[in-house]
N, C-alpha and C positions, 0 to 999 in steps of 0.2 A: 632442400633434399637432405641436408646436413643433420636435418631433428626431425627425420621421419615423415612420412607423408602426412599434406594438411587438405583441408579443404577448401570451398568457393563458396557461399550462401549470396543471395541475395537479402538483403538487411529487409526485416518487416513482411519476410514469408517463409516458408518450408522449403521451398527450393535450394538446392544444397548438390554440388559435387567434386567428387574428390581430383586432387592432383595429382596426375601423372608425373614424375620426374625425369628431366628429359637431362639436366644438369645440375651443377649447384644453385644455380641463377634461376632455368627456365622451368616451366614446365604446362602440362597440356589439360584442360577439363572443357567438359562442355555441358552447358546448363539452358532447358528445353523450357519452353510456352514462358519463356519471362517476357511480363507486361510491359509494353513500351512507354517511352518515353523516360524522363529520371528516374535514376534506379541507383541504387546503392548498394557495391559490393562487397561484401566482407572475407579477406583473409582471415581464417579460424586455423589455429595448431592445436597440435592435439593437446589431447586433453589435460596431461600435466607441463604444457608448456607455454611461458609466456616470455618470450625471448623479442617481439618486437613490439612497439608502441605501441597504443589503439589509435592514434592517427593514423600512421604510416599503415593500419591493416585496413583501412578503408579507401574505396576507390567508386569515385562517381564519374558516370556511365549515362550517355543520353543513347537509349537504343531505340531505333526505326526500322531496324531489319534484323539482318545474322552481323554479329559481331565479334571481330577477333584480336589480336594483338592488345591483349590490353596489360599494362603493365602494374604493378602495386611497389611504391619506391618504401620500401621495409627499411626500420629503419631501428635500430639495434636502444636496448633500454640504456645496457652503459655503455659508457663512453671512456678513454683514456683524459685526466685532465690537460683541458690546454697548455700547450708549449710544453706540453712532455718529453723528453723524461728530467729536465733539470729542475731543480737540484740534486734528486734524492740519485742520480743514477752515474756518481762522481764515483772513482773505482775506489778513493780511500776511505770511503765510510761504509764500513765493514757493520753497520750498526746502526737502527733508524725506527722514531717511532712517529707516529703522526698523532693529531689531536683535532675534530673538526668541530668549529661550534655550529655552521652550517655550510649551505655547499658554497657560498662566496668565500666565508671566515676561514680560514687554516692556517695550523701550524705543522710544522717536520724539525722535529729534535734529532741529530746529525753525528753520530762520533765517529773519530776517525783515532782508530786503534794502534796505525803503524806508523804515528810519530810519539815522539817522549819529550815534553808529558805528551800524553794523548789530550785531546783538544773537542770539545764537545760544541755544535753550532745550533743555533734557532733560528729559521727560515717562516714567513710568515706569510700568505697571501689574504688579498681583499678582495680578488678577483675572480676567486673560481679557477686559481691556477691560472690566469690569463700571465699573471706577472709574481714575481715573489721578492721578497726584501730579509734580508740578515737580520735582526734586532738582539743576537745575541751570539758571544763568542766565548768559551772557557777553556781555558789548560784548566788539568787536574792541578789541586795545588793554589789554584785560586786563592791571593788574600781574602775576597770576598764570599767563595764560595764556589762551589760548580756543580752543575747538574748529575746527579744520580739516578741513571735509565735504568728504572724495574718495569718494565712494560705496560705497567697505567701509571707513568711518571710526569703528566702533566693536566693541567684544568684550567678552561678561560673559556671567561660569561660572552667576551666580546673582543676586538681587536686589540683593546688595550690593557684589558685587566685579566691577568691571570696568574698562576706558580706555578714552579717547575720542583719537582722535589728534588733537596740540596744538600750537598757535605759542607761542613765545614769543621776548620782546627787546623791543626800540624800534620793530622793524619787524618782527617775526617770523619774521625769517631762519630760528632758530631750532626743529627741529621734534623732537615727538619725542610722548608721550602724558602725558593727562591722566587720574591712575588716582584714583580714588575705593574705598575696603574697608568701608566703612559705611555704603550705599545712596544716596551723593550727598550727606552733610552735610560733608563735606570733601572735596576735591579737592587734590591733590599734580600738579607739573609732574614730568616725568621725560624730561630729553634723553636723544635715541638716539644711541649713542657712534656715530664716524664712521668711515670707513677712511682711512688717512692722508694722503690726497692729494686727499682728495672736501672742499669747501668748505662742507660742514650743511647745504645745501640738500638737503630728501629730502621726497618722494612714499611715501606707505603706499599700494599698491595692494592689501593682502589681511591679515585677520587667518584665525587657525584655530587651536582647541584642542587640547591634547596631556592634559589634565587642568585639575580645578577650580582651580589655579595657575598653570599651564603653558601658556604662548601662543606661536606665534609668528608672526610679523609680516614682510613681505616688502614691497621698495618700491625705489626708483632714489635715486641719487644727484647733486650736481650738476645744474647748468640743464635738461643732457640736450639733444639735437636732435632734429630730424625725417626722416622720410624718409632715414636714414640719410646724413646729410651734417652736417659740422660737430668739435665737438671729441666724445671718448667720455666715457663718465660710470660709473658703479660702481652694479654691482647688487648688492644685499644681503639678507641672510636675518640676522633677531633672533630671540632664542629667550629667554626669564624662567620664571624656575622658581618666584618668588616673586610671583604674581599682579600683576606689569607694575613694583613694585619698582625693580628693575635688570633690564639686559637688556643679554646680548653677540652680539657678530659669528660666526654658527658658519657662512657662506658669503660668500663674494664674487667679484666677476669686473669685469672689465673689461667692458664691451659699448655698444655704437651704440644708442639709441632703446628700449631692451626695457621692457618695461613688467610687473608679478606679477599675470599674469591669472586663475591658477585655482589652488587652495588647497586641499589637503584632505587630512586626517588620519582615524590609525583608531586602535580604544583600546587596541593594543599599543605606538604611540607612530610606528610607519610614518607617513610622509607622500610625499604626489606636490606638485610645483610645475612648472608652466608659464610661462616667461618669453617673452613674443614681445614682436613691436612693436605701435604701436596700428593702424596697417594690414595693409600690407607690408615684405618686406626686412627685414633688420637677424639679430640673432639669433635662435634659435629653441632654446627649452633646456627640456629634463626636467632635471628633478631630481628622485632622491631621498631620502628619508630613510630609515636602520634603526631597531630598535627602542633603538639602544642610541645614537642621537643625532645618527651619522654625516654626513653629508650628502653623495653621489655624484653630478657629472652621466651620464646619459645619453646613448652615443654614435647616431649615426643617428638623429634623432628626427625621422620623418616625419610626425607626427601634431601638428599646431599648434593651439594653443589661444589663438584671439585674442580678443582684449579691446577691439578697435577696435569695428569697424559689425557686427559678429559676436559670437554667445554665447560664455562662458567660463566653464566649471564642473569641479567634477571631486567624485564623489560615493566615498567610499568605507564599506566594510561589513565587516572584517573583512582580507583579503587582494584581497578584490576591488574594482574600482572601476570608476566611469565617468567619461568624458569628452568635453563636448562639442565637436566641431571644426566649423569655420567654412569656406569655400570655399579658403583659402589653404591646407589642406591636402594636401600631396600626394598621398594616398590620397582625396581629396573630403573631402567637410562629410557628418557623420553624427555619429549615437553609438557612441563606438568601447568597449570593455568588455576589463578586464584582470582575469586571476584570482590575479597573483603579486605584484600591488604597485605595478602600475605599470612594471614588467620588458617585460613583451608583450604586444601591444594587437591585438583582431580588432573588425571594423565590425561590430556590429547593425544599424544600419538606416540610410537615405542622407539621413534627415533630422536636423539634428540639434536635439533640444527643447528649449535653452535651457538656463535656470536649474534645476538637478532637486536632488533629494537623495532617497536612498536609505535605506529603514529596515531591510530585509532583503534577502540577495540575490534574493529575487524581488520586493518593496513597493519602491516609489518615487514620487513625484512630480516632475513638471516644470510647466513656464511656455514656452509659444509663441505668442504672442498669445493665450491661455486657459490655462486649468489642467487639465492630463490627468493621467492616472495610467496607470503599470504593475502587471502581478501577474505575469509574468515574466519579468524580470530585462531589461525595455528593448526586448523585443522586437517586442512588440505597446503600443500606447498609447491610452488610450481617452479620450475626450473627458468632461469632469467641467463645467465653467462656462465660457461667454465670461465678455467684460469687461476679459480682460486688456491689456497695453498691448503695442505693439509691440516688436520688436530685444529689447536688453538692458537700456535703460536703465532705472532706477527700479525691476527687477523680482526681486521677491527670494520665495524659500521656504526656509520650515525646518518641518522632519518630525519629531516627536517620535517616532512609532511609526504604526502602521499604522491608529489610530485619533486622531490628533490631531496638526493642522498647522496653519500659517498663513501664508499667503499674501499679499503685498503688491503691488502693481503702480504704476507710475508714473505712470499717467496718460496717458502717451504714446502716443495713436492708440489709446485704447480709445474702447466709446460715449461714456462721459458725459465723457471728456477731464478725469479727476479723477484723482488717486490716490486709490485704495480699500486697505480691509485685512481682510482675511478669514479666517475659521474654518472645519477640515474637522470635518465633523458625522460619527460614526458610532459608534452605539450597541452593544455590546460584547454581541451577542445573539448566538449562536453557531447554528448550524443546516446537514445536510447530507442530501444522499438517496443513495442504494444504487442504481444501474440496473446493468441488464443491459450489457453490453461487447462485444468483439470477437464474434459469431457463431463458435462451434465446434463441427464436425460431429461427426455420430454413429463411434464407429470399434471396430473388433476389433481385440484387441494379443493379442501371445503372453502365457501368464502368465511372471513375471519383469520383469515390462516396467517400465521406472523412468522419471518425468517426462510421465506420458502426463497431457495436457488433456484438463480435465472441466468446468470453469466458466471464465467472464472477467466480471467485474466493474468497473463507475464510479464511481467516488465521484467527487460534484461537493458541494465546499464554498460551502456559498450566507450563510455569515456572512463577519465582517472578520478574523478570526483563524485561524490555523495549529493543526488539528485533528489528535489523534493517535487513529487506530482502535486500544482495545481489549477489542473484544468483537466478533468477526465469528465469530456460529453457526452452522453448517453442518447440519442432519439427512441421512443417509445413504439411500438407496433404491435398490433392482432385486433380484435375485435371489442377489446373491451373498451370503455370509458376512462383513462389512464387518470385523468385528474380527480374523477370520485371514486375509480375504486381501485386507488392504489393509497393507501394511506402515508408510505414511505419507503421511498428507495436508499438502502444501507451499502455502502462499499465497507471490507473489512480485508484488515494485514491476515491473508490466509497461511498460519505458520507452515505447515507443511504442504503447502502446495497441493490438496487430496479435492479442494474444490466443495468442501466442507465445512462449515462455521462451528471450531468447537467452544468450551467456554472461555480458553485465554486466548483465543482469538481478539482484538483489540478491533473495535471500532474505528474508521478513519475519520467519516464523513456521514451524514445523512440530508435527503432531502424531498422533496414531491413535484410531478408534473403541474404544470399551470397549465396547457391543455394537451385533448386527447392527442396524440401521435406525436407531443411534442418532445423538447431539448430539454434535457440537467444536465448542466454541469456543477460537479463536484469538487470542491480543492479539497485533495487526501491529505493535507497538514504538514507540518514538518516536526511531527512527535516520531515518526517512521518512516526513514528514508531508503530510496533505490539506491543502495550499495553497488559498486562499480563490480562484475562478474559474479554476484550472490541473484540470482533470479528471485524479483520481488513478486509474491502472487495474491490477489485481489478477487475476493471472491464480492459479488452483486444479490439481494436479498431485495426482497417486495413482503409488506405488511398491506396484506390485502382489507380492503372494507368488509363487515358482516354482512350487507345489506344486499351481494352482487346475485343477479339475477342471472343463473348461468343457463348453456351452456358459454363464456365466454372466456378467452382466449388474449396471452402477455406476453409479450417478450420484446426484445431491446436490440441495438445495432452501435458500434465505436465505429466512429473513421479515426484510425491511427491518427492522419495526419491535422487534425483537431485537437491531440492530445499533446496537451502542454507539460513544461517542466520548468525548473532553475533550478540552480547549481548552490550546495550546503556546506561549502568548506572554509566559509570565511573569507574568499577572498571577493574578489569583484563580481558583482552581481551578472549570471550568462542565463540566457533563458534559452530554450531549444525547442521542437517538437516531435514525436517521435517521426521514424523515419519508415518510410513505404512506399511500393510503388502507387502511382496516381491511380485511384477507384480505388484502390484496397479497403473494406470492411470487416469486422470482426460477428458476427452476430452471435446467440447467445440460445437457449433450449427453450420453448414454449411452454408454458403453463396454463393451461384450463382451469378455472373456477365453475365448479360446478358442485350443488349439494348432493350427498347420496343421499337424503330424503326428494323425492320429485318436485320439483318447481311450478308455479304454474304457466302454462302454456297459454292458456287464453281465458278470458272473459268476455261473457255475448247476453246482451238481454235480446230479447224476442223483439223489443220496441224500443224505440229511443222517445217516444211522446206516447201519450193516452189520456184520455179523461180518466178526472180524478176520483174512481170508481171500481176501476176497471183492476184486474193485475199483469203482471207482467211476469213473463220467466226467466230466469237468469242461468245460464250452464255454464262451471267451471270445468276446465278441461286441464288433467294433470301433463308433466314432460313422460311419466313412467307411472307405471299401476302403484295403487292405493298400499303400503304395506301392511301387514298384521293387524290386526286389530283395526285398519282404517286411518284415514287422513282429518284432520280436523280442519278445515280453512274456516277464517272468520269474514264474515260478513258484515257489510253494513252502509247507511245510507247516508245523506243529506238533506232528506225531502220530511217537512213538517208532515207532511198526509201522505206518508208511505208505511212500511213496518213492513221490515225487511229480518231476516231471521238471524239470530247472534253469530254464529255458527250455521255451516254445512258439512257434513259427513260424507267424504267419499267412500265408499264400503272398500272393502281388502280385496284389492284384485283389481279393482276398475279405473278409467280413466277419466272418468264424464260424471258428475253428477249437477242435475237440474236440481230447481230451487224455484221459487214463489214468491212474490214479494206484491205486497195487496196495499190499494192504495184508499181513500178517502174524499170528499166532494169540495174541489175547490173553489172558492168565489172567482178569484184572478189565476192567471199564467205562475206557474209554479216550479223553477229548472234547476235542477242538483244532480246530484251524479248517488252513482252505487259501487261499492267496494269490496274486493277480496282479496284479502291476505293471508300469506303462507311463509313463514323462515322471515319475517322480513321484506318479502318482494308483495307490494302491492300492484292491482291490475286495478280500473276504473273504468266504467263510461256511463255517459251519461244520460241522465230522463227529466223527464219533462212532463210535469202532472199542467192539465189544462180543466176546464168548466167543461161542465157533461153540454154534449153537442147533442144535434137528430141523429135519433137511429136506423127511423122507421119513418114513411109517408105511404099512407091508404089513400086510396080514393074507392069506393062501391056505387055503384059500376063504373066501369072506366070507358062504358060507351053510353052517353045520354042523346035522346032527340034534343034539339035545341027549343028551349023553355022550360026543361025539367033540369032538375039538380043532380047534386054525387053528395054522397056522404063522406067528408076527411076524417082522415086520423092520425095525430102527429104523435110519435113514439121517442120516446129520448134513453140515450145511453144505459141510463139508469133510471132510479129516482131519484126526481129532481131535489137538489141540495143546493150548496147549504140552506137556500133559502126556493120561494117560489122563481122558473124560469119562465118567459116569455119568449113564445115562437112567433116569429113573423112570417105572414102568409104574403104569397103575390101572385100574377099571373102571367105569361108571357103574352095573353091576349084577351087583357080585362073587358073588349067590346063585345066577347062569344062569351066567355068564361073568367067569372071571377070570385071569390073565396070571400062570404057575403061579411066578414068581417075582417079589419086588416094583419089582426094578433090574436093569438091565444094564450091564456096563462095558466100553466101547469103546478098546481099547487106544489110545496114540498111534501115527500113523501109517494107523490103520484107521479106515475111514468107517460101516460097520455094524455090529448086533449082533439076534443071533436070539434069540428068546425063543417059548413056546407058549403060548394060551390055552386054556385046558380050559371044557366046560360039563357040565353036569347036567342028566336027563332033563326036558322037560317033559312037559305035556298041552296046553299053548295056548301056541304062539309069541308070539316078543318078538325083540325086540333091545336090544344090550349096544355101549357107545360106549367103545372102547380108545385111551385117552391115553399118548402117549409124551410127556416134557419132558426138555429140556436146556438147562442154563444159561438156565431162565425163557422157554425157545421151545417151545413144545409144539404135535405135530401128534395130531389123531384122527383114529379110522376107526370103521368102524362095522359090529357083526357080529351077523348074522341066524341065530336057531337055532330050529329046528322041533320039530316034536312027533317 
């Protein structure tokens, strides 16, 4: 209740409700039709807050009924370092800087002002603050030397190589650093050579690492003045390649008042430095460094990074960097953000957060009177703890990675007016869900159509680590054929989430169904990763086949809980799935393929067999009438003794057109098929040319007395081909009636052939059934003879 009211979701759905606040502890929501069984609930804060872990905001839940009492043990990002508050909270050291190389490594530089000499101490932990160890103790006055605290007064790679910047002399004119390579049981003075005309008095205003050897150090020359008036003094840049050893001049300059307010390097060896003054006026200088040691200034530098009553930082990652400006800039006080080095700077936003460091280009943290955090790249910043201290002073962080930081504040105008030191907590649990995306309507494409949306998907990363999706499985569904006429299923990094494929939209994956209604799965790569709170969205694409014969119908279905991941941060390999109640599916919008020219609907011949003589009709029938000018479908056959027409015209307007297809005299059985095609879609069926059979059987008259005859006459298909046919005659009752020869042959060219059937006296009528055949067609008739 303490940061406002938050909400309840259940992880892997839209169901979502708010929290009543009943206390600082409790409070009341109630969330309606959630699916039983495991369930995963998520603590959400609002929307600029991120004040507890994503572990600790999640809470698993097996529900069977109504469910109440459920508790979420939250559980806070920083933390106070263990065995706090010793050393640093001793009432004589009036004076304290820290230096962390990570959250185990620390040091605390100690002075304690209200004895004489005053007395400077180095306190070191290996532990995370579990335990700490002295490794260093100075009165001013030191034969050796003693620490001089300008508030970036120290640097160390690791537990035991570091420097402390150092006076030394009679009076300590003298400056230069105090390097230690054995964890603090010896100490070595090392004066900073000078530029020739500067009299040894120097200011260390910054240290920064180029490697566990490799430091350099930036700071003024000479008394120096104020407010730009007075004599000028010399700015310098040192650089040691031998862990603070020795150490030479690689920059200098003549300038009024400038002070090395912001420092920052990256591990190809690039560095940025900003020199201003501690207010206003005076100079105002970029510089850069290449990887090969160079050092250029910067012309134009409108972008000031002051070190006076204003923040001064610069955070770099790679080639990119940030840095914060102050009011004195002439583009305004914000955070301004470079992607080449420090070359060219654009504002992020009009505030700027202080103290920050960056772990990746989208992880960082900063210090503004509290401690916020980024997840994208400075954009947006979310509130993590008060407590911090005011301005700049005393306030410092270092970022080891996206899970381990530490934080220091000076005291300065926080509550308890103390300097604190704190730990970021965040447990290395990795967890993500699959929602539904951009809404994409239902649509009809021609077939051929390539990139046509069919799903959009969310991935919301709800761990601390940068997730790479591989395993996003798709099941296929509608009406179509998915493996012929889906030529390729595209997943794509949709940048602005609109559910749109534009040009710099980046490809993930592609692939194709092996059968209809079936499974892809996709590995989306690790060129483009689920960023932890950046909603990653995924748009889905089909390359249809030319050839689909519509009307026919596509679209897709995700089960969340199919949809794989692992974890991209380097460290031990976590694999996860996303997370939903059991049955949860995602489906995705229908697509029809269908041409707006009309398709054909059907093919019908009149016959599927006939002698080969004869013709046959063929009727193509459209899905929709004929357009303008008419449809053209082509036609055509497979039968040696057919001729079938090249084309058929359907006229403008109509649905139906018949067709003709004329065939020829076969010796043998003859079976091929006939064809129409239109866009593509072929329709077939098939025929069957055979030898001309009977067509016809006479008999004159068909009542004889028994002992007189009938006249036959055997009639064929056609005429007969290719060659002469022979009809066979017979009789159902050759002892009354029989056909006085047993064949007849019908020359080619001639369609009949006469024959006579004789009978024999009877005493009781009957009748006699006279069969003609040819080529396996045979016709009867039937003949009556009396007494």
């Amino acid at each position: 209740s303490a940061f406002g009211p938050a909400r309840v979701r259940v992880v892997g759905t839209d169901r979502v409700a708010d929290v009543v606040a009943v206390d600082r502890q409790t409070g009341t929501f109630t969330l309606t039709n959630v699916p039983t069984g495991p369930v995963t609930l998520l603590y959400v804060e609002q929307p600029d807050r991120d004040v507890f872990t994503m572990a600790s905001r999640r809470l698993e839940v097996d529900v069977t009924g109504n469910l109440s009492g459920v508790t979420f043990a939250l559980e806070h990002h920083w933390k106070y370092l263990p065995s706090y508050p010793p050393p640093w909270r001793n009432a004589a050291y009036d004076m304290w800087e820290p230096f962390f190389v990570s959250d185990k490594i620390g040091f605390l530089m100690l002075r304690n002002r209200g004895v004489s000499p005053m007395v400077t101490e180095l306190w070191r932990t290996t532990s995370g603050g579990v335990g700490w160890k002295k490794i260093g103790n100075w009165p001013d006055g030191d034969a050796g030397g003693w620490p001089d605290m300008t508030g970036r007064s120290m640097i160390f790679s690791n537990a035991y190589k570091g420097v402390l910047v150092g006076r030394f002399g009679w009076n300590g004119a003298t400056v230069g650093v105090l390097r230690t390579a054995d964890g603090g049981t010896t100490w070595t003075g090392v004066d900073f050579p000078n530029v020739p005309d500067a009299n040894g008095l120097i200011t260390i205003g910054n240290f920064a690492a180029l490697g566990l050897s490799s430091w350099i150090a930036c700071g003024s020359e000479n008394t120096g003045t104020y407010m730009g008036s007075g004599s000028p003094f010399a700015f310098t840049i040192w650089e040691t390649t031998d862990g603070g050893a020795t150490w030479a001049i690689k920059r200098t300059w003549r300038e009024d008042s400038a002070r090395c307010s912001a420092l920052g390097t990256n591990a190809s060896g690039k560095a940025i430095l900003f020199a201003t003054p501690y207010a206003f006026g005076g100079g105002m200088h970029r510089e850069l460094r290449d990887a090969s040691g160079v050092w250029t200034q910067q012309p134009g530098n409108d972008l000031v990074v002051n070190s006076g009553y204003g923040t001064a930082d610069v955070s770099m990652v790679g080639n990119e960097a940030w840095a914060s400006a102050t009011r004195e800039s002439p583009s305004g006080p914000g955070l301004f953000h470079s992607r080449d080095a420090g070359v060219t700077w654009e504002k992020l936003i009009a505030d700027a957060p202080g103290y920050h460091d960056f772990v990746t280009p989208l992880r960082g943290f900063a210090l503004a009177g509290a401690a916020y955090a980024t997840y994208d790249g400075g954009l947006n910043w979310l509130f993590q703890s008060a407590g911090g201290g005011i301005c700049c002073h005393g306030n410092y962080i270092w970022a080891t990675d996206a899970l381990r930081a530490v934080w220091a504040e000076g005291g300065v105008g926080d509550p308890n007016g103390k300097r604190d030191v704190f730990t970021y907590y965040e447990p290395r649990v990795p967890s993500f869900e699959v929602l539904a995306g951009a809404g994409i309507p239902n649509a009809t494409v021609e077939p051929g159509s390539k990139g046509v949306r069919v799903a959009s998907y969310r991935f919301v990363n709800n761990g601390p680590v940068p997730l790479e999706i591989n395993a996003l499985t798709m099941k296929a569904s509608g009406t179509g054929e998915d493996r012929l006429d889906v030529n390729a299923v595209r997943a794509w990094w949709d940048r602005d989430g609109d559910g749109a494929v534009e040009a710099d939209d980046p490809q993930l994956a592609s692939g194709s169904y092996a059968i209809d209604d079936g499974l892809l799965t996709l590995d989306l790569g690790a060129t483009y990763l689920v960023h932890p709170r950046v909603p990653f969205h995924v748009a889905v694409t089909y390359d249809f086949a030319a050839g689909i014969a519509g009307p026919r119908t596509y679209g897709l279905t995700v089960t969340p809980s199919t949809v794989a991941a692992a974890t991209a941060d380097g460290g031990s390999l976590l694999t996860v799935n996303a997370t939903a109640p059991t049955g949860t599916t995602l489906g995705s919008a229908t697509v029809t393929v269908q041409s707006s020219v009309p398709a054909l609907a059907s093919f019908t011949l009149s016959k599927a067999s006939l002698a080969g003589c004869l013709s046959v009709t063929g009727t193509i029938v459209l899905t929709a009438p004929a357009p303008v000018g008419g449809l053209v479908v082509a036609t055509s056959d497979t039968l040696a003794n057919a001729t079938t027409p090249a084309s058929v015209t359907v006229a403008a307007g109509a649905t139906k057109k018949a067709f003709t297809i004329r065939t020829t005299a076969v010796a043998t059985t003859q079976p091929g098929t006939v064809r129409a095609t239109l866009q593509g879609q072929t329709l077939q069926q098939p025929l069957t040319l055979k030898p001309i059979g009977m067509s016809l059987l006479t008999l004159t008259p068909t009542t004889v007395q028994g002992g007189a005859s009938s006249s036959g006459v055997a009639k064929l298909q056609c005429a007969a081909g290719p060659g002469d046919i022979v009809v066979t005659l017979s009789s159902s009752k050759p002892s009354v009636a029989a056909p006085s020869v047993p064949s007849v042959r019908i020359p080619a060219g001639a369609q009949t052939g006469a024959f006579v059937v004789a009978t024999n006296p009877l005493t009781v009528g009957t009748t006699a059934k006279i069969t003609a055949v040819a080529n396996g067609v045979a016709k009867v008739k039937t003949l009556t003879i009396t007494p």
